[in-house]
MARKOLDREN-331634 format. One record per residue: residue number from 1; x, y, z of N, C-alpha, C, O, CB in turn. Coordinates in pm, 1 decimal, decimal comma. Glycine has a CB too. Layout:
N
+-----+----------+----------+----------+----------+----------+----------+----------+----------+----------+----------+----------+----------+----------+----------+----------+
!  nr !      n.u !      n.v !      n.w !     ca.u !     ca.v !     ca.w !      c.u !      c.v !      c.w !      o.u !      o.v !      o.w !     cb.u !     cb.v !     cb.w !
+-----+----------+----------+----------+----------+----------+----------+----------+----------+----------+----------+----------+----------+----------+----------+----------+
! NUM !        X !        Y !        Z !        X !        Y !        Z !        X !        Y !        Z !        X !        Y !        Z !        X !        Y !        Z !
...
+-----+----------+----------+----------+----------+----------+----------+----------+----------+----------+----------+----------+----------+----------+----------+----------+
This chain:
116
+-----+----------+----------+----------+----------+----------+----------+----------+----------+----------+----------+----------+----------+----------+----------+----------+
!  nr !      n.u !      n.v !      n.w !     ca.u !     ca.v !     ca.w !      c.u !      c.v !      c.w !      o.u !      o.v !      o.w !     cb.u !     cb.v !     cb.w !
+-----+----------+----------+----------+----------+----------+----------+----------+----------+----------+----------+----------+----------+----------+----------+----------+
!   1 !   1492,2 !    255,0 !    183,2 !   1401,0 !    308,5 !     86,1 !   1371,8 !    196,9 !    -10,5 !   1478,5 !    146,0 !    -44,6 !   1458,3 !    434,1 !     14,8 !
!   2 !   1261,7 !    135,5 !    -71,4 !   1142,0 !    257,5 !      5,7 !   1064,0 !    232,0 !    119,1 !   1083,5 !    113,0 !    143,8 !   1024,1 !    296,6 !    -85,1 !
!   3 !    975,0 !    285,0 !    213,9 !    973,1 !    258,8 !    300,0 !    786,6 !    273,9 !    283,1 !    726,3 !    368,8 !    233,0 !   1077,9 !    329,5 !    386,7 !
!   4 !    733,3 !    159,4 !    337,1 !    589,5 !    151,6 !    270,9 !    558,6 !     83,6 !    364,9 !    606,9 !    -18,7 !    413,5 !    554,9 !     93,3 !    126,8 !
!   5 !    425,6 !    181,7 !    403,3 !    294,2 !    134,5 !    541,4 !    169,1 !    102,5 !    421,9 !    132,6 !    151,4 !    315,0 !    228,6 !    317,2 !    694,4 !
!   6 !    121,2 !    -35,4 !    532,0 !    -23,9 !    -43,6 !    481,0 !    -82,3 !    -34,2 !    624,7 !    -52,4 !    -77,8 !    735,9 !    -70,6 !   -192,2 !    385,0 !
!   7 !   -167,8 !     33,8 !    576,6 !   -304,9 !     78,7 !    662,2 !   -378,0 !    -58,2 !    631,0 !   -350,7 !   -113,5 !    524,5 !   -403,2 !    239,6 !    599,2 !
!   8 !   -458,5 !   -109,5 !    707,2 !   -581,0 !   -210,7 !    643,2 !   -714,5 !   -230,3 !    752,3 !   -674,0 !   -176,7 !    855,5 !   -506,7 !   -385,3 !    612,8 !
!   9 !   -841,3 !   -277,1 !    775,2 !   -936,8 !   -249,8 !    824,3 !   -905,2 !   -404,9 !    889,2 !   -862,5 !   -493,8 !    815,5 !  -1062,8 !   -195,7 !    735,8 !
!  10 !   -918,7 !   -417,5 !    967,0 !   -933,2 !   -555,5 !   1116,0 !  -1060,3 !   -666,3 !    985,6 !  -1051,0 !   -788,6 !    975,3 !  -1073,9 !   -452,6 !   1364,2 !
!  11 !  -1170,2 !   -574,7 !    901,1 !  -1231,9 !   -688,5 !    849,5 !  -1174,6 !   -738,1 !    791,9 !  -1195,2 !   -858,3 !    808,7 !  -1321,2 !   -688,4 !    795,4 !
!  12 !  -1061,1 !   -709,1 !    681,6 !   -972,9 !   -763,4 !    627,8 !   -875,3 !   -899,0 !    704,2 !   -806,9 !   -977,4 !    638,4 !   -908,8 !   -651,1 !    594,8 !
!  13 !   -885,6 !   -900,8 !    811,4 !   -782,9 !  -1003,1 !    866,3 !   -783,0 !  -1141,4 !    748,2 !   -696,2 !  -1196,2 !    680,3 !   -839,1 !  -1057,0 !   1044,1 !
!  14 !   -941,2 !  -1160,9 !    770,1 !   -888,1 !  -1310,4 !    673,4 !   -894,7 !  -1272,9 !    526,4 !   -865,3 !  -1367,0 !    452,7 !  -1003,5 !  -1464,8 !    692,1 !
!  15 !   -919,8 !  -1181,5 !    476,9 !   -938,1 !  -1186,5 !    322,3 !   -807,4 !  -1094,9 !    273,1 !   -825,9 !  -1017,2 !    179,4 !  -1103,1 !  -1116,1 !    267,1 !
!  16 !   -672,6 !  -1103,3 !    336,6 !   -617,6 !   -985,4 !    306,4 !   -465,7 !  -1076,2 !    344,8 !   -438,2 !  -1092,4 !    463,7 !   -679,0 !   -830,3 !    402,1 !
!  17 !   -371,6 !  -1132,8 !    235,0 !   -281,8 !  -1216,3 !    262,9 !   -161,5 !  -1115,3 !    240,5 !   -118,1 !  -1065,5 !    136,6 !   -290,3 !  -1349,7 !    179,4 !
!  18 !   -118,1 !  -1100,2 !    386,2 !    -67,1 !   -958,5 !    387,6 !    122,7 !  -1009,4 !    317,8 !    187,3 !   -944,0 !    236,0 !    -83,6 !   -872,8 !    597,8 !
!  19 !    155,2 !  -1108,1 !    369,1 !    251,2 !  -1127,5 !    334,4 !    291,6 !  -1202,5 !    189,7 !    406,3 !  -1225,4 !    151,2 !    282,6 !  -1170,7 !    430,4 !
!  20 !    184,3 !  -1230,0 !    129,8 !    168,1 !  -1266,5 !    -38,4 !    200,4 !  -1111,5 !    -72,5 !    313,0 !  -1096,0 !   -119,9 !    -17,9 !  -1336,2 !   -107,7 !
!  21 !    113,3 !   -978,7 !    -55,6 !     99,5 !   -875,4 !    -92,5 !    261,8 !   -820,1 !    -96,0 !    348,2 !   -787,2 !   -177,3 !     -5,8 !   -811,4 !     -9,3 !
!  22 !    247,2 !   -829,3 !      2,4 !    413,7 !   -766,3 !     -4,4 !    572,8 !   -884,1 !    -65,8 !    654,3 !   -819,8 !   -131,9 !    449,5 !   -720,1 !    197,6 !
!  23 !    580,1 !   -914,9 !    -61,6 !    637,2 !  -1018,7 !   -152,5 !    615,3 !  -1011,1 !   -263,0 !    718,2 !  -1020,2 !   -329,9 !    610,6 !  -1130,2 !   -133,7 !
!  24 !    476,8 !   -990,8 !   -351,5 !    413,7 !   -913,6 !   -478,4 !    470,0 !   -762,5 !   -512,0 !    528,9 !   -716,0 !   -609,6 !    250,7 !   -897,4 !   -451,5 !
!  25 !    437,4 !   -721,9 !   -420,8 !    467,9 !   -564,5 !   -384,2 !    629,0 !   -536,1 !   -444,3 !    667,5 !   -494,6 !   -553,7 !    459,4 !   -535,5 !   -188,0 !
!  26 !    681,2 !   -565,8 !   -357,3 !    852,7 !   -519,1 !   -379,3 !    896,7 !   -546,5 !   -510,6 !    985,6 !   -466,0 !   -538,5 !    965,5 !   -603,3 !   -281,5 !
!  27 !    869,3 !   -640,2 !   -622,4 !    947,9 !   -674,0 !   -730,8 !    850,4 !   -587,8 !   -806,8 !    895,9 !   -527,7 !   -904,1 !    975,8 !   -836,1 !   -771,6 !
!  28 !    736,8 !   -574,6 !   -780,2 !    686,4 !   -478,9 !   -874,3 !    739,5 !   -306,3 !   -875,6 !    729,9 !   -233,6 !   -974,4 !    535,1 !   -488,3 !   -846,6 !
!  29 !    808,0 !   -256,1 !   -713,4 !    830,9 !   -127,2 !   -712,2 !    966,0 !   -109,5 !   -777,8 !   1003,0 !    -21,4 !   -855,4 !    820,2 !    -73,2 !   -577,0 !
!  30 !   1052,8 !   -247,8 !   -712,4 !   1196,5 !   -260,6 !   -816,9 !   1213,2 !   -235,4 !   -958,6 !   1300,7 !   -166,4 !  -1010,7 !   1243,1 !   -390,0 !   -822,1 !
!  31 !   1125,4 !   -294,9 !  -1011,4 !   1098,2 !   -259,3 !  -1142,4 !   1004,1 !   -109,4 !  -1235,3 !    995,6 !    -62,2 !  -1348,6 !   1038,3 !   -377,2 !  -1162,2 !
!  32 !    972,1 !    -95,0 !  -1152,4 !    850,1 !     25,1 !  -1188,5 !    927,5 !    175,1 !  -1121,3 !    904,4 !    290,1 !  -1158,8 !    660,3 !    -19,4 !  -1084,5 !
!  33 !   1009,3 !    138,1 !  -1029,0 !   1082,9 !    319,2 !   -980,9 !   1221,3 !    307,8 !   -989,1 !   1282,6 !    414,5 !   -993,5 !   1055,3 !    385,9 !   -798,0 !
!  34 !   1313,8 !    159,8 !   -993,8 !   1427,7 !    111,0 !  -1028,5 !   1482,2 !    190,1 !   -857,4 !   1541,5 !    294,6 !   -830,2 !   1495,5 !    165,1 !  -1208,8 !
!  35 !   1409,8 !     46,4 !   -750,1 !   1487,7 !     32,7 !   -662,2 !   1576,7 !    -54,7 !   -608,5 !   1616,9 !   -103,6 !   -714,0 !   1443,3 !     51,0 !   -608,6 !
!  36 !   1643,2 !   -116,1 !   -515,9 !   1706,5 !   -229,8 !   -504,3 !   1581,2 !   -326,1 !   -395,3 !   1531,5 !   -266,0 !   -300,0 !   1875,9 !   -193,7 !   -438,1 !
!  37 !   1538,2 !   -486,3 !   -425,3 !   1457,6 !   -531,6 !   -359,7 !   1502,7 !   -520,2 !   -211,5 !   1425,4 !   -489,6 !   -120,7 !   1430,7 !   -650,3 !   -409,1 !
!  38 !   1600,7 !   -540,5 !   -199,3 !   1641,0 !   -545,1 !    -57,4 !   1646,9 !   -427,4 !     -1,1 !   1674,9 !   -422,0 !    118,6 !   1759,6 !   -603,0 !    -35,0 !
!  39 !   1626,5 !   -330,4 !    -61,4 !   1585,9 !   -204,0 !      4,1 !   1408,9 !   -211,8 !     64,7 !   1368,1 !   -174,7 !    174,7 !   1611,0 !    -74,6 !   -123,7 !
!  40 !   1362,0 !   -247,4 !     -2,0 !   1216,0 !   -244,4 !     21,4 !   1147,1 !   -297,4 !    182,0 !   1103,4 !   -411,0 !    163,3 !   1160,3 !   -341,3 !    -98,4 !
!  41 !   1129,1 !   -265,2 !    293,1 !   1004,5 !   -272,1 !    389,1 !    884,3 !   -218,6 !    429,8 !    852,1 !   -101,8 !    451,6 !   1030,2 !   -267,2 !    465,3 !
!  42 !    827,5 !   -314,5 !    436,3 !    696,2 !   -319,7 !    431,5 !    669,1 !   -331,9 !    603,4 !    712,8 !   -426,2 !    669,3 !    641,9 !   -448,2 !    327,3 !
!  43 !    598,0 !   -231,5 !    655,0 !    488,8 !   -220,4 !    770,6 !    350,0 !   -256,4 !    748,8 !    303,1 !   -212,6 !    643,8 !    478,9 !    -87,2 !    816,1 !
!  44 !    255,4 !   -340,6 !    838,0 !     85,4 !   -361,9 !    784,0 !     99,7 !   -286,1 !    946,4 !    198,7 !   -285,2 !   1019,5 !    -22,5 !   -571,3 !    738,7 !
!  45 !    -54,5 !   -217,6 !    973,4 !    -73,8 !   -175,7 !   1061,0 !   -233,0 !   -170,2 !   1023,2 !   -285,1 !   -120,3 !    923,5 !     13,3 !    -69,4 !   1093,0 !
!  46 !   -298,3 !   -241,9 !   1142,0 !   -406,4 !   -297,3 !   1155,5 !   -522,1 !   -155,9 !   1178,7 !   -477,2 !    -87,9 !   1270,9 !   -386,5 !   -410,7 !   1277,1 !
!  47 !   -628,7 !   -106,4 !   1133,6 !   -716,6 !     -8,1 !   1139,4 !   -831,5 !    -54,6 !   1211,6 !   -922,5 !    -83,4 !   1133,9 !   -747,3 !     39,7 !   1014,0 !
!  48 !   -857,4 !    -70,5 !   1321,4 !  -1034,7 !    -93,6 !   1393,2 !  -1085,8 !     51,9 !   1386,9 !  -1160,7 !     40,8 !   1289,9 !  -1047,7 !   -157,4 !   1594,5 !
!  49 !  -1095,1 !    173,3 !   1423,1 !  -1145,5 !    258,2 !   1413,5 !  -1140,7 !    363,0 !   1261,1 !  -1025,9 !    401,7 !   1239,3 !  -1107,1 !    294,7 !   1523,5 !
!  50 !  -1205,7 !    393,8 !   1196,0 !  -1263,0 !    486,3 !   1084,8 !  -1398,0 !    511,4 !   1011,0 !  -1473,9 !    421,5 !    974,8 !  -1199,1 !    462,5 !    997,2 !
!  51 !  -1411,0 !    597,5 !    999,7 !  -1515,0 !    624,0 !    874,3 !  -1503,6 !    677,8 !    748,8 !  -1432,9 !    770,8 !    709,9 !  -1600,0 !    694,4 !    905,3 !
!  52 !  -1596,9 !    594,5 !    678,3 !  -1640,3 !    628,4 !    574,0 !  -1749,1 !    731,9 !    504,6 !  -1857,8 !    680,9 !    477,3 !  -1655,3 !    543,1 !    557,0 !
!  53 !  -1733,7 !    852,9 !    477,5 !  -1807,9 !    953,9 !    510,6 !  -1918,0 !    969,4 !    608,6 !  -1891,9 !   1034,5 !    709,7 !  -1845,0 !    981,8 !    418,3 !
!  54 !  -2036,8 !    920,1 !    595,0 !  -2123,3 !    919,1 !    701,5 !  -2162,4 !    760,3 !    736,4 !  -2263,5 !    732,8 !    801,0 !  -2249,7 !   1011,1 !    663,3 !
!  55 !  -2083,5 !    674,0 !    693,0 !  -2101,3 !    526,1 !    777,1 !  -1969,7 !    459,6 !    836,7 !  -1850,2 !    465,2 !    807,9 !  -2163,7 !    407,3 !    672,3 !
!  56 !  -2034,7 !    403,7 !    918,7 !  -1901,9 !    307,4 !   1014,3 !  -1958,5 !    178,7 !    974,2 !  -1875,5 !     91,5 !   1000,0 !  -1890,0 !    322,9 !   1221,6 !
!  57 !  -2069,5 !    127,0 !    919,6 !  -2096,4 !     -6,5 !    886,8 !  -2071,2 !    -90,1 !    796,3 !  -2165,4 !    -79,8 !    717,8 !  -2179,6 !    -18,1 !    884,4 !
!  58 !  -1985,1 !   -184,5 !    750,7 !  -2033,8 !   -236,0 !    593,0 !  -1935,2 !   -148,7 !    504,2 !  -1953,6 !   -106,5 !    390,0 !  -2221,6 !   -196,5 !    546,7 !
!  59 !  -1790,3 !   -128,4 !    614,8 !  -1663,7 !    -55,0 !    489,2 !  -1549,2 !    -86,5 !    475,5 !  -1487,7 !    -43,7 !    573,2 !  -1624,9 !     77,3 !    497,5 !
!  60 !  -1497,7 !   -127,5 !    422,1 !  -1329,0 !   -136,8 !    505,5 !  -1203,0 !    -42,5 !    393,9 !  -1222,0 !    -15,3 !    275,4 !  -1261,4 !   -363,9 !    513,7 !
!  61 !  -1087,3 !    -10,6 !    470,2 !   -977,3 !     74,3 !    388,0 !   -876,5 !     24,5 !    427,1 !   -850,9 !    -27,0 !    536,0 !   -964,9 !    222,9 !    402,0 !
!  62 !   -801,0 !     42,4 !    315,9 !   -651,6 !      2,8 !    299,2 !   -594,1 !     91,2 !    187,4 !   -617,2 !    109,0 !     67,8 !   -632,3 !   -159,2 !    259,9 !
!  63 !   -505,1 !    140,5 !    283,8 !   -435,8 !    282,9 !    267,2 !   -316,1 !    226,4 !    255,9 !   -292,0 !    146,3 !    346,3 !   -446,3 !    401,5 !    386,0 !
!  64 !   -214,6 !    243,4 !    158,8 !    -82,6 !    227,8 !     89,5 !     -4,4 !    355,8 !     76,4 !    -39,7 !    432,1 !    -13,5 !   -102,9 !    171,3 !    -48,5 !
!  65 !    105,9 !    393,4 !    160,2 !    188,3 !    512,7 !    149,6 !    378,0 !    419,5 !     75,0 !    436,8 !    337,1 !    145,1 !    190,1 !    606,8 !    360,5 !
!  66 !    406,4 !    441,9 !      0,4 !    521,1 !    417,4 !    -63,8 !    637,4 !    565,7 !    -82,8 !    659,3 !    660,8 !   -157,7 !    465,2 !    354,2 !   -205,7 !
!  67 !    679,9 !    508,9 !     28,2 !    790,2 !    685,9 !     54,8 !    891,3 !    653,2 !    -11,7 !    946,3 !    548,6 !     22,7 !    861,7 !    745,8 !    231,1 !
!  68 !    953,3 !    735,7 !   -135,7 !   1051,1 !    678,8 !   -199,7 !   1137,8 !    839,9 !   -211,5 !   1083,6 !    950,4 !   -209,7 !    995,8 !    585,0 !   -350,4 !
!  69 !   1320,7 !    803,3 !   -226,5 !   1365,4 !    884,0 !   -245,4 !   1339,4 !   1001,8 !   -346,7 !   1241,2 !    992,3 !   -420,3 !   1439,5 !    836,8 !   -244,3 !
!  70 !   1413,9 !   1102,5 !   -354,4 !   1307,2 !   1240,6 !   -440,1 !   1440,8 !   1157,7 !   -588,9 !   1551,0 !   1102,8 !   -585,8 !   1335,6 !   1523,2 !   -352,4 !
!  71 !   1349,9 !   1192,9 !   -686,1 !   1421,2 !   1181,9 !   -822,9 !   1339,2 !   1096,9 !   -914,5 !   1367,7 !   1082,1 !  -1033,3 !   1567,9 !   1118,1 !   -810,5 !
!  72 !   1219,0 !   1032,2 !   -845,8 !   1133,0 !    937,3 !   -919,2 !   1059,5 !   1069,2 !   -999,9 !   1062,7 !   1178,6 !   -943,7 !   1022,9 !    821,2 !   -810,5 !
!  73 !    997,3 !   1056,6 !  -1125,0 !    962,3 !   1130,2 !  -1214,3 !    751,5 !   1104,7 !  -1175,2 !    695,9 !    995,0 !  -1170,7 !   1052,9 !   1068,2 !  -1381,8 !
!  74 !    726,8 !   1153,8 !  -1167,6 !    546,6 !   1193,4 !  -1154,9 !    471,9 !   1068,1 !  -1246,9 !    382,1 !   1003,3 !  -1193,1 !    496,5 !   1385,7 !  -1246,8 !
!  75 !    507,7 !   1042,0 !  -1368,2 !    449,2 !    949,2 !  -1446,2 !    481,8 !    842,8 !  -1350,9 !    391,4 !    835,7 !  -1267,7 !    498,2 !    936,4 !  -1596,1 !
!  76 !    614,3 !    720,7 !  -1320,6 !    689,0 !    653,4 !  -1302,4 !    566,0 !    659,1 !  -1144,3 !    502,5 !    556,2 !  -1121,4 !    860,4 !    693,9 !  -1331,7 !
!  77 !    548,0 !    770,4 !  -1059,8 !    472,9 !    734,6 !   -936,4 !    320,2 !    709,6 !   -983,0 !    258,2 !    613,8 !   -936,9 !    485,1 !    858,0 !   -820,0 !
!  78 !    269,0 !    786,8 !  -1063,5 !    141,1 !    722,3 !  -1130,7 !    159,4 !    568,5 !  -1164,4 !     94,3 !    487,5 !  -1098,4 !    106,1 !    801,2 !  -1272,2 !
!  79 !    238,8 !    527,6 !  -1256,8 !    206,5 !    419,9 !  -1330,0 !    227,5 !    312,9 !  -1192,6 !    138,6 !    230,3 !  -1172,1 !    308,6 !    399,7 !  -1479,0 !
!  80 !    367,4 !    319,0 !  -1085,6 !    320,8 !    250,5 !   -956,8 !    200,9 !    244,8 !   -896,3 !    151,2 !    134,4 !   -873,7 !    379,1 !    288,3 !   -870,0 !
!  81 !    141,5 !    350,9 !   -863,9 !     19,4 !    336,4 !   -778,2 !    -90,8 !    272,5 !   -844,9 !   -174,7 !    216,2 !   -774,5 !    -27,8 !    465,1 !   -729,6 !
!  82 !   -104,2 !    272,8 !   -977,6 !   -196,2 !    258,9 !  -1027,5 !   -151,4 !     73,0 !  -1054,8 !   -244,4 !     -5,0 !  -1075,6 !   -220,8 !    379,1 !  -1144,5 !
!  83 !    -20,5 !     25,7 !  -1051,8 !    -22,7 !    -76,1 !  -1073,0 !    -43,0 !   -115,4 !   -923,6 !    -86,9 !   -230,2 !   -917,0 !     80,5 !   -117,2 !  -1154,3 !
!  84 !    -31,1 !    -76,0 !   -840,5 !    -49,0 !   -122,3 !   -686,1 !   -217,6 !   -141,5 !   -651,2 !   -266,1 !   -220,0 !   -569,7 !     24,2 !      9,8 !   -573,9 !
!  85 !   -305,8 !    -22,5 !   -759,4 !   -398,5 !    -67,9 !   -677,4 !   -437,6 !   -231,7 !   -739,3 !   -492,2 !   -328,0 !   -685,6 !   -524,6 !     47,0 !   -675,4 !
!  86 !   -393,8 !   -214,4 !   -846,1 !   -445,8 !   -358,3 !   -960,8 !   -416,5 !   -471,9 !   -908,2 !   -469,5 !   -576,9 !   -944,6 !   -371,1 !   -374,9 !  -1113,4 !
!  87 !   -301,9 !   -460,9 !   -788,7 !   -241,5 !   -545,9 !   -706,0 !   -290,9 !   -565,3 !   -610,9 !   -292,6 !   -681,8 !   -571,0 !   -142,8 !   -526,6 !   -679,2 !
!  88 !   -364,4 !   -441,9 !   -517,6 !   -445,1 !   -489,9 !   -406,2 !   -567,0 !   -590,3 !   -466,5 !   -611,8 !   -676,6 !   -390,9 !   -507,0 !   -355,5 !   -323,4 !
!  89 !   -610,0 !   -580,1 !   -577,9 !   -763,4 !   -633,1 !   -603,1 !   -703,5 !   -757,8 !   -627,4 !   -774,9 !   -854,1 !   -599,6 !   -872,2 !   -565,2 !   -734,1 !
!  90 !   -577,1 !   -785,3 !   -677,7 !   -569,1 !   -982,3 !   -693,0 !   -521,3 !   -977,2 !   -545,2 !   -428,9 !  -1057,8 !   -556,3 !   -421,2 !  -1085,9 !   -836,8 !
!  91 !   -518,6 !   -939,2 !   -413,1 !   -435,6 !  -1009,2 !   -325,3 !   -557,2 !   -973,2 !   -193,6 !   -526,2 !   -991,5 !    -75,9 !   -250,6 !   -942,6 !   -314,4 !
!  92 !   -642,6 !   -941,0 !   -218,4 !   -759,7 !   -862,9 !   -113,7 !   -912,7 !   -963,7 !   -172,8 !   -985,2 !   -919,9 !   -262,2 !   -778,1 !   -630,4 !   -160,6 !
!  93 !   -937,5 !  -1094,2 !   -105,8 !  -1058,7 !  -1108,0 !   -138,9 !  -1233,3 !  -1082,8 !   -124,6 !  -1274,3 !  -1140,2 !    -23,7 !  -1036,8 !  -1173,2 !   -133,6 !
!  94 !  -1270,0 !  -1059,1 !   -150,0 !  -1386,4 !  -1001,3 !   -138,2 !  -1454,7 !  -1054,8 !      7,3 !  -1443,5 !  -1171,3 !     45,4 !  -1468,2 !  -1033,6 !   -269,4 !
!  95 !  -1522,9 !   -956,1 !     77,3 !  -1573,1 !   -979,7 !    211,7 !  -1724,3 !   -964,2 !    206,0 !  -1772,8 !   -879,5 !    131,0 !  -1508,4 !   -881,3 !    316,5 !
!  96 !  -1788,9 !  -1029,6 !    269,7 !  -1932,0 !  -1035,5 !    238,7 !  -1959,5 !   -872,6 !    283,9 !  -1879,9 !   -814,2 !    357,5 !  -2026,1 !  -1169,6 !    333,5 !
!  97 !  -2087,6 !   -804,5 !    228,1 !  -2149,2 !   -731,9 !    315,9 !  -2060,2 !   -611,2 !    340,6 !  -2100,9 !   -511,1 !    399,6 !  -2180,9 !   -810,4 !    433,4 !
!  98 !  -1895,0 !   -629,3 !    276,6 !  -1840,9 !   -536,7 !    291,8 !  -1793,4 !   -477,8 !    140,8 !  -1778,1 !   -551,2 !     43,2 !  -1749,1 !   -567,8 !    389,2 !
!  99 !  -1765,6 !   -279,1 !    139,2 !  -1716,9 !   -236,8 !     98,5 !  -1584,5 !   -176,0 !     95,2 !  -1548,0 !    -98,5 !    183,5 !  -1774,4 !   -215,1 !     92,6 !
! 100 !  -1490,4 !   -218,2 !    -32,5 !  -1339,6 !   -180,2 !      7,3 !  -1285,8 !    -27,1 !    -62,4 !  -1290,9 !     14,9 !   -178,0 !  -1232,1 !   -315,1 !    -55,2 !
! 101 !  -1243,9 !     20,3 !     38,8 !  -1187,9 !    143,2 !    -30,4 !  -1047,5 !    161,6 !    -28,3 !   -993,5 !    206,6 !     72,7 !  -1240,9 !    260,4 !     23,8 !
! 102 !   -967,7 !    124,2 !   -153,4 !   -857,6 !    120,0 !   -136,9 !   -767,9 !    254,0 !   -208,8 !   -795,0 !    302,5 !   -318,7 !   -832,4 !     -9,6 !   -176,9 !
! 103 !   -670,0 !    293,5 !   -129,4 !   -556,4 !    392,9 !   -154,1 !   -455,5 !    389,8 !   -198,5 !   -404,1 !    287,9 !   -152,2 !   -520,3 !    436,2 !    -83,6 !
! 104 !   -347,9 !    464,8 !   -299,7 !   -227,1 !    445,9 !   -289,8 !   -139,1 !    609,3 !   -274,8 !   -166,3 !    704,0 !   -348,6 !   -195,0 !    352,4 !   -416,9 !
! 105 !    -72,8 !    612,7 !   -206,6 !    -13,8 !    763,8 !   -184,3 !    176,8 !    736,7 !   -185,9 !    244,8 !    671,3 !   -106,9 !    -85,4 !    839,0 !      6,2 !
! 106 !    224,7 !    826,6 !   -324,3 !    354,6 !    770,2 !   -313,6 !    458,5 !    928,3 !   -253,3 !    513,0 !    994,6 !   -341,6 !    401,8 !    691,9 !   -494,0 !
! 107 !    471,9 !    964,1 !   -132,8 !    518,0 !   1080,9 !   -143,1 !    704,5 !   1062,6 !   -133,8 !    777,7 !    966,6 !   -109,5 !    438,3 !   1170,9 !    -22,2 !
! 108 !    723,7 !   1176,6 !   -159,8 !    889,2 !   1182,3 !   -161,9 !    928,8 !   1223,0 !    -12,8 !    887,4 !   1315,6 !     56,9 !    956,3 !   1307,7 !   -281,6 !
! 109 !   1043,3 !   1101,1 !     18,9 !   1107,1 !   1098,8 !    150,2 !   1147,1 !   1206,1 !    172,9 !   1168,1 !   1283,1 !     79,2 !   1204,2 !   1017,4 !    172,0 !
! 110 !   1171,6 !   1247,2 !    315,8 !   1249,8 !   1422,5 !    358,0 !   1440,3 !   1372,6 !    336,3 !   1520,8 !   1289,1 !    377,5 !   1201,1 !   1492,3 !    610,9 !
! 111 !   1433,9 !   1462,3 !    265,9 !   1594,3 !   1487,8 !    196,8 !   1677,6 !   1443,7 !    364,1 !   1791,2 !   1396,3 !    362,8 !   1633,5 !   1716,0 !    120,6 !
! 112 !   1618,7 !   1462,4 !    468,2 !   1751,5 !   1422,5 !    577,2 !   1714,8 !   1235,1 !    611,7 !   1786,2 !   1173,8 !    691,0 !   1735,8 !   1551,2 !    774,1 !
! 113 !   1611,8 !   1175,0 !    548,4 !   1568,9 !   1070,4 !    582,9 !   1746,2 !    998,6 !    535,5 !   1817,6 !   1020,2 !    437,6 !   1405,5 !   1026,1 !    502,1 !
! 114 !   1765,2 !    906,0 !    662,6 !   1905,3 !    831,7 !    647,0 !   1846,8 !    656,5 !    689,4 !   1750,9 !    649,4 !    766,3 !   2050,7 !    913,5 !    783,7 !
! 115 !   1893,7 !    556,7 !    649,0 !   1877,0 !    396,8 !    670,4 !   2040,0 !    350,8 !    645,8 !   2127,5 !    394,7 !    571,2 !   1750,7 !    312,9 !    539,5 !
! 116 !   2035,6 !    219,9 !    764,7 !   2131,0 !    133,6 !    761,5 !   2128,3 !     -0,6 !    719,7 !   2230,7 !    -68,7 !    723,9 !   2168,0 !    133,8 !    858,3 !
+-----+----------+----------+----------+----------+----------+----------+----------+----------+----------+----------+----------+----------+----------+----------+----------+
């Protein structure tokens, strides 16, 4: 814990320094939900297929799920996500021609979730 997927769009490959991000990522959740860094992994998982309400042209998403044990307080997951998205925009550079729609979703792990 915690255990955090990024979603990201294939246009992103070059404008999207996935392993700056996460390296960024972890000392900011350590500090902001008071986890241990070495608890923290990070999954990227590459998106070619989606839409954006009625276009597939000219979009891209990157979707951030941060599963953290239950006891984090509602503010404490606001003030993360909201510092995460501030984090995607310094670590995501702008793509021509494209629009970014970025996510952050912090839900609470299932009480039987176990790690070694």
């Amino acid at each position: 814990m915690p255990q955090i997927t990024v979603d990201y769009s294939g246009a992103l490959d070059a404008a999207f320094d996935r392993q700056a991000f996460a390296l960024a990522l972890h000392p900011l959740i350590v500090s902001t939900v008071d986890a241990r860094l070495e608890a923290c992994k990070t999954r990227f998982r590459r998106v070619d297929d989606f839409v954006v309400g009625a276009v597939t042209e000219g979009r891209a998403v990157l979707h951030i799920e941060i599963g953290l044990l239950h006891g984090r307080t509602d503010a404490n997951k606001i003030r993360l996500a909201d510092a995460v998205l501030a984090l995607i925009a310094a670590h995501v550079k702008p793509v021509d021609g494209v629009t970014l729609h970025s996510s952050v979703e912090i839900p609470n792990l299932d009480v039987a979730y176990r790690s070694r």
